[in-house]
Each structure stands twice: as C-alpha cells, then as structure tokens.
C-alpha positions as CSV (number, residue, x, y, z in Angstrom):
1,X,112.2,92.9,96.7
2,X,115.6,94.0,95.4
3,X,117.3,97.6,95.0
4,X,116.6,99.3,92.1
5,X,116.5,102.6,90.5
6,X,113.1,103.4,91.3
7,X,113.4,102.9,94.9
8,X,116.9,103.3,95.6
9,X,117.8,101.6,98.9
10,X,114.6,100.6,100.0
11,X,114.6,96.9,100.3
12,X,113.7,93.5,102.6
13,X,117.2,93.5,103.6
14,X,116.9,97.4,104.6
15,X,113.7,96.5,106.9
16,X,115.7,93.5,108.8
17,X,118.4,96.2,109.3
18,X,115.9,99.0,110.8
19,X,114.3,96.5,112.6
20,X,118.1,95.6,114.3
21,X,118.3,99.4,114.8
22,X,114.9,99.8,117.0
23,X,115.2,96.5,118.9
24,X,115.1,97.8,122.2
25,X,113.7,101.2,121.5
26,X,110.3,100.6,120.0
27,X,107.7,99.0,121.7
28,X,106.8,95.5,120.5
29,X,103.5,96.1,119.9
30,X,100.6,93.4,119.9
31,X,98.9,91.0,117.7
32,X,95.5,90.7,118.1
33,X,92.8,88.2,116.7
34,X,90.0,89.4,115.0
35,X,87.6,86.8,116.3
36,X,85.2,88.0,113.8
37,X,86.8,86.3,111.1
38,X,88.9,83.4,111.7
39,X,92.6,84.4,110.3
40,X,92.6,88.3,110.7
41,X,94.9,89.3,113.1
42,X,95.2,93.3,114.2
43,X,98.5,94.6,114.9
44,X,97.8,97.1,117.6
45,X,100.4,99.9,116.4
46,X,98.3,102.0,118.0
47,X,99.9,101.3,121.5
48,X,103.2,102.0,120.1
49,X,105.5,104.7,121.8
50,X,103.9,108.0,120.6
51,X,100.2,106.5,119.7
52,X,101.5,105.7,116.3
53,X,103.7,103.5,114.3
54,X,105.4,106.6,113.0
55,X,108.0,106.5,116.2
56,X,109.8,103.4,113.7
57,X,110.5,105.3,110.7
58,X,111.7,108.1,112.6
59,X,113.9,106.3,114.9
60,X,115.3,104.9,112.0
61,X,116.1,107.6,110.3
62,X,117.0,110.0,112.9
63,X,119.6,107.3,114.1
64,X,121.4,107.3,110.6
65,X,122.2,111.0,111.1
66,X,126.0,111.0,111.7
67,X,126.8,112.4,115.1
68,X,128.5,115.4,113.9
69,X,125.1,116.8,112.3
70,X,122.9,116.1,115.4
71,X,123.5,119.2,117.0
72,X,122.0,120.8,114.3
73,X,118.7,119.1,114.7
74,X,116.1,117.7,112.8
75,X,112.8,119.2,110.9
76,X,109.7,117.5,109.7
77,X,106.0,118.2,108.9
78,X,102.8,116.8,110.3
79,X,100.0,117.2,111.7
80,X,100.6,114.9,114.8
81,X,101.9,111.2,114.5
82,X,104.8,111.7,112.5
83,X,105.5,114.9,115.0
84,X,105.0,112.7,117.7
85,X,108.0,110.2,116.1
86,X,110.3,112.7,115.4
87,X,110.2,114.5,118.6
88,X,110.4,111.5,120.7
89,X,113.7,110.0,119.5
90,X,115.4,113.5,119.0
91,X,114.8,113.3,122.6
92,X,116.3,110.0,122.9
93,X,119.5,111.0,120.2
94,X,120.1,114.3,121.8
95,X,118.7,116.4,118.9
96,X,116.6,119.0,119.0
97,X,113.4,119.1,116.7
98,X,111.0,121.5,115.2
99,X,107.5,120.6,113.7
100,X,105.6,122.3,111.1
101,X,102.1,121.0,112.0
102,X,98.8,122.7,111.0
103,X,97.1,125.5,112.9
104,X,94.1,123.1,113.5
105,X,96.0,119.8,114.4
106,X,93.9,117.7,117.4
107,X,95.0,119.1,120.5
108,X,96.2,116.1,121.7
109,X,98.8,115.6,118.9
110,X,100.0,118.8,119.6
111,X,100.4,119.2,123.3
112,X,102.3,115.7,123.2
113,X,104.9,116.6,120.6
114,X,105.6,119.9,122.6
115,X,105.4,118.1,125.7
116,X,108.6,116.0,124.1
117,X,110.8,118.8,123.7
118,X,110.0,120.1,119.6
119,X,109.0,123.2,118.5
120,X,106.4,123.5,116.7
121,X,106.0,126.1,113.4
122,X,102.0,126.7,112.5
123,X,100.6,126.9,109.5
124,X,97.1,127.2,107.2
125,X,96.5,123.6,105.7
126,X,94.3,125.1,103.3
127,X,96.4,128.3,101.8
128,X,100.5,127.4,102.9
129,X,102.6,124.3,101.5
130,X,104.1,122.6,104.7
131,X,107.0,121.3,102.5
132,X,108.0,124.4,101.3
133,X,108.0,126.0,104.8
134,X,109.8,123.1,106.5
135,X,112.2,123.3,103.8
136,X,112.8,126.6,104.1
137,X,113.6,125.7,108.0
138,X,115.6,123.4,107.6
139,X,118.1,125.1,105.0
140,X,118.1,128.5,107.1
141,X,119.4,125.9,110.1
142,X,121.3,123.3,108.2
143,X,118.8,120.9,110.0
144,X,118.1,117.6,108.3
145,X,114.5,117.5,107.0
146,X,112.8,114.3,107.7
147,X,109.6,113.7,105.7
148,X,107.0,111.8,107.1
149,X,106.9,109.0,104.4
150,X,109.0,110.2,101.1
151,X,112.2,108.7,103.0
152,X,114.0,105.3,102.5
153,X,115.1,105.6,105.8
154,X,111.4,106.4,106.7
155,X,109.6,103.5,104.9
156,X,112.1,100.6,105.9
157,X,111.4,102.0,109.3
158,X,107.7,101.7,109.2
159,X,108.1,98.3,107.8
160,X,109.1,96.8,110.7
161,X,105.8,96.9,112.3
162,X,105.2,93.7,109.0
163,X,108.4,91.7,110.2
164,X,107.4,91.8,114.0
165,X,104.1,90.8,112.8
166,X,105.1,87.9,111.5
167,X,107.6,87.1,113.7
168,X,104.7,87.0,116.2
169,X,102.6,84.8,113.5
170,X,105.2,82.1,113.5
171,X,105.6,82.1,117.5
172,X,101.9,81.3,117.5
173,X,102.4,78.6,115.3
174,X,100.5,80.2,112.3
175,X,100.9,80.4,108.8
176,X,102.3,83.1,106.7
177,X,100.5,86.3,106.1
178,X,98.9,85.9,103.0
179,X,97.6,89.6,103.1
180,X,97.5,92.6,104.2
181,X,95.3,95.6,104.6
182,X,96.9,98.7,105.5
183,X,96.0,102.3,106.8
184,X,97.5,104.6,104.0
185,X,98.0,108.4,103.9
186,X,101.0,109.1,102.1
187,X,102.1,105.2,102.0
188,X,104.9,104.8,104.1
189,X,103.3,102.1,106.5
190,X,101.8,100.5,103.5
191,X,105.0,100.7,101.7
192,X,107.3,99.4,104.1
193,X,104.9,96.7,104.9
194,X,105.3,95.8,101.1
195,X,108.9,95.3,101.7
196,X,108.4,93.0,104.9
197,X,106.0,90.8,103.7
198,X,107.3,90.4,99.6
199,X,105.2,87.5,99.3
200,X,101.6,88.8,100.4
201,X,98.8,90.5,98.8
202,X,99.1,94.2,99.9
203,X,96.1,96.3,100.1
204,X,95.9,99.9,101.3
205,X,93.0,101.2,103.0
206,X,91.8,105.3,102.8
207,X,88.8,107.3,103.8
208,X,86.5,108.2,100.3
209,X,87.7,111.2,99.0
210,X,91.4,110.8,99.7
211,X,91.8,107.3,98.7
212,X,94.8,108.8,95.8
213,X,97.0,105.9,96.3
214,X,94.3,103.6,95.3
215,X,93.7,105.6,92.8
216,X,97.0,105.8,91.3
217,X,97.5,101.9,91.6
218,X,94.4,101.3,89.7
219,X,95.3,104.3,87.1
220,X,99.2,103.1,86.9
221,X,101.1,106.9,87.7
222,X,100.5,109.1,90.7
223,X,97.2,110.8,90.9
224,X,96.8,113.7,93.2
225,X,93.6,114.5,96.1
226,X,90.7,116.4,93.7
227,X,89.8,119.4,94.0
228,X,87.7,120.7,97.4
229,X,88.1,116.9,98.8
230,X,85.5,116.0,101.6
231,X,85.9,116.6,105.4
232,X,87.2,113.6,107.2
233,X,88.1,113.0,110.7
234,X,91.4,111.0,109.2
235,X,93.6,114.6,109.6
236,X,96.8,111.4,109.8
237,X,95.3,111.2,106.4
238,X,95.1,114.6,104.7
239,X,97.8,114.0,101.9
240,X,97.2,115.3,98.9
241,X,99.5,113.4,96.8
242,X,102.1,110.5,97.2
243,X,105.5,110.2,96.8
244,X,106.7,107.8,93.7
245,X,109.0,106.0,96.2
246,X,105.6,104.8,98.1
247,X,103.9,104.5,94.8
248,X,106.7,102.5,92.8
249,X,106.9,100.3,96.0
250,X,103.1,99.5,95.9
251,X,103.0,99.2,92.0
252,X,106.1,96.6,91.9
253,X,104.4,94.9,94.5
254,X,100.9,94.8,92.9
255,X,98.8,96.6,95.5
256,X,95.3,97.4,95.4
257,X,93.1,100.1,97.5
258,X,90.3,100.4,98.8
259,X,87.8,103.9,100.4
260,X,86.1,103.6,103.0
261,X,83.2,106.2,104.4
262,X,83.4,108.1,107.9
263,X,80.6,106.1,109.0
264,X,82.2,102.9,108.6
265,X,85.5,104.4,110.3
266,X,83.2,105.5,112.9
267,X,82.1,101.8,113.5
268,X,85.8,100.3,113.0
269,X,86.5,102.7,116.3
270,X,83.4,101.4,118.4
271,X,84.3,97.6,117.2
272,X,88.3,98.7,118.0
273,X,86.6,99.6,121.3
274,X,85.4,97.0,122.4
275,X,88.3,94.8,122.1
276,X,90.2,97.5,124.6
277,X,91.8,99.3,121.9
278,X,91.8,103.5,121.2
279,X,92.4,103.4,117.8
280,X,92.5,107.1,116.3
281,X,89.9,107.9,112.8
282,X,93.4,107.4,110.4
283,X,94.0,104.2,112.3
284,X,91.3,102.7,111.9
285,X,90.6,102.7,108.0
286,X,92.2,99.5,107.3
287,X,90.1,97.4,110.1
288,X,86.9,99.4,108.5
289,X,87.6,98.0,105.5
290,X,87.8,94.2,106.8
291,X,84.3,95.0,108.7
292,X,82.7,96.8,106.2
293,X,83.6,94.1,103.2
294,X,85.3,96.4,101.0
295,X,88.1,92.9,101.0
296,X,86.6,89.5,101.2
297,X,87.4,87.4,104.4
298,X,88.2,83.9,102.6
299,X,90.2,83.1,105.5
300,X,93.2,83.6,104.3
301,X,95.3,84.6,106.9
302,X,95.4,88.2,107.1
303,X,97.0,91.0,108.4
304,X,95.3,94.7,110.0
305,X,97.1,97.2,110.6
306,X,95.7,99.5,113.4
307,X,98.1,102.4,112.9
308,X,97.6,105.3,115.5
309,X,95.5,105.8,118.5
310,X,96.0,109.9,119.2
311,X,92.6,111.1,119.6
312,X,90.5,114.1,121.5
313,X,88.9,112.6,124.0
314,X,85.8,114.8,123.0
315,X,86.0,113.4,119.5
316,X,86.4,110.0,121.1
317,X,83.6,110.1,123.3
318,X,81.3,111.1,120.5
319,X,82.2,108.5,118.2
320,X,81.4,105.9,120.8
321,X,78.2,107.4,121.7
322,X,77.0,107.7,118.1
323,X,74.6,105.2,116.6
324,X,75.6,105.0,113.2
C-alpha cells in the first residue's frame, strides 16, 4: 500500500523497516495450527515480551526518538498492554515512562508495568478523558506522548507481528495468507496487519457493543462506541472511537468486522486453553470469531491473531471453570 495523504508514512515498506528495528528485541512469537479447521493458523502474540503484541509498536516508536529527547521520557495511556510496551522498552532505551491507566485496570496489568520501571497516573474511565490528561503530562514535561494506536510509528510496529507470520507460513512450506482475522480495539494491530499482508482479506474482530470499527467500515466514516455500551471483560478493548489513520488504513484496504458475545470470548479462552495458550478476554475475539462462525472456514488459508494474554488469575480461573 503506498504513502499517501491520508495515512502519511504508514506503508509496507515502513513495516519491513520496523520489523529491521525489533529484530532481536521482540520475541518471535509462534504459529500455531488450528487443527479445527485445516488452514487457520494462530499467531500466539500472546507470549510476546509483555503478554501482548503492543511491546512492537512501542519499541518502534520509542526507538525513533532522537537521543537528545530521551531523557525527557515518554508518556502514553492504557489500561495495561500498551502500558506494558511502553514501559518495557523505555527500560531497554534508558527512558523513563509514565502511564495514565484507569483506576480499575486488572491488577496484573498494573503491577507489571510498575514492576518495569513507569509511573503510573490514575484516572475514572467513566468521568476523565485519558488523552487529555496524558497530554497535559506530557507538555508540562516536554515528554513525547505515545498513543497506543493513533501513531505511524505505532501501527507499522504492530504490523510486524503479519510479516513474521508469514515469514513463518513460507518456512512451512505454505501458501500465502489469504486472510486475516484480527483482535481490534482502536485498530492498530488490525491496521498494521493491513499493511503486511496488502494482498489478504482483512477482517477485525470486537466484542458486541464495541465493535465501532466494524461499524464504521460498513457505514464508510468513523462511528464512535453508543451511548452506556455493555460490560465486557475486553478492558484491551474499551475504545470509544478510532483514529482515521487506523480507519483510512482498514477502508483502503477493504476490511470488514465482525462482534462477537462474551460467551463466545469465554469459549475462545477455554478452546485457547486447551492448546496451552493464556490468551487474555481482548485477545481472544478474533479466534471467537473463527469458532463461533461469525467468518466462514472455506479453507482458505487463514490467519488468527491471538493478541494479549495479561489476565487475573481469578478471572482466569473462572472462565475455565464456567460452562457456557
């Protein structure tokens, strides 16, 4: 996909260069077979440094900072994976990090990303704006603010979790993706997957109620969360409306979405399970989608993303003793 005004600097050629940049830094993380359906593959970004594939997009863009401005750290908001990302390589570039994650973030997400070295800045999800109160952070510090997917830097980063993939694809001897289903929040995976893999079918996968990218692809222009949307476990997921860098991406690209329920996220987990991987509520949309037949399984070879795996064990251990 070439350069153009409505995604300026976001391209294929940007995602081989961020994927130069994090060789060596990121994990490679698996491909796994979906024996359920012959030609699904999971890619397992769930076992990626942090729990999360966020750790690519911030590398990425935390290593494009010039070294005079790293002293002044970085800022970002989140409520856990993208925290995770940040704060482990400003660790690993020598900058210091602050997070403004929500008051009732899983614990788990937030004792990691303090156990890395950030700060972290509360705040209500419900009555405060995150963006306003990281920006006001970052100006008061001269930090550089690093958004968790409205970023070139950000999205090219995230899409080389798509090149590894199929990288890995033609090691095995296998054809091209020809799809792929992808968790989406605020679309930065799902975008920068677009990027990797120009010549697949890209669909993004969210739980009901906050399924606005899907919305706005079908509708043509960014549509934000409703009103009083419904509880989810998916807090990776919690964004109320897109960026049009993620959203251009998608449309030029043709994407499609599809909701899933939390009972069919809870049964994506269990199956996740019980082919030994934790995969978080957010990371497991896209493979609840594939179970669930919200996309067909022609056997067309297809990729499935499993994007996080930070997750209570509480909440874990309920969702794997549940029944439905």
């Amino acid at each position: 996909m070439p350069t153009n005004a409505a995604f300026p600097r976001v391209s294929h050629d940007g995602v081989i260069a961020a994927a130069a940049r994090i060789t060596g830094v990121a994990t490679r993380t698996p491909l796994v077979p979906l024996t359920l359906f012959p030609g699904v593959w999971l890619k397992a970004e769930s076992v990626q440094l942090g729990g999360a594939f966020k750790f690519r997009g911030a590398y990425n863009r935390l290593a494009r900072i010039a070294l005079a401005d790293r002293a002044r750290g970085v800022v970002a908001f989140s409520s856990g994976n993208h925290a995770q990302g940040i704060a482990r390589a400003a660790a690993l570039l020598g900058m210091p990090a602050t997070i403004v994650m929500p008051h009732d973030a899983p614990a788990v997400k937030r004792d990691a990303t303090l156990a890395l070295g950030a700060d972290i800045v509360g705040y209500d999800r419900a009555t405060e704006s995150r963006e306003t109160i990281a920006a006001a952070l970052a100006t008061a510090r001269g930090a550089v603010l690093v958004p968790s997917f409205d970023d070139p830097d950000v999205v090219e980063g995230q899409g080389t979790a798509g090149l590894e993939a199929a990288a890995q694809a033609a090691a095995l001897g296998l054809p091209p993706f020809a799809r792929a289903i992808v968790c989406c929040g605020g679309g930065g995976l799902s975008a920068g997957i677009a990027l990797a893999l120009p010549d697949a079918e890209i669909v993004v996968a969210e739980p009901a109620g906050w399924d606005d990218m899907g919305r706005s692809l079908a509708a043509g222009h960014i549509l934000p969360v409703g009103p009083n949307p419904p509880a989810t476990a998916c807090d990776a997921l919690q964004t109320l409306r897109v960026a049009p860098l993620t959203f251009n991406v998608l449309r030029a690209a043709g994407a499609t979405g599809v909701a899933v329920s939390e009972a069919e996220i809870r049964t994506a987990m269990r199956h996740a399970f019980g082919l030994g991987l934790v995969v978080e509520p957010g990371g497991a949309v896209a493979l609840a989608a594939i179970l669930a037949g919200k996309v067909p399984t022609d056997g067309r070879q297809t990729l499935v993303t499993l994007s996080g795996g930070n997750i209570d064990t509480a909440a874990y251990a309920a969702v794997l003793n549940g029944s439905d």
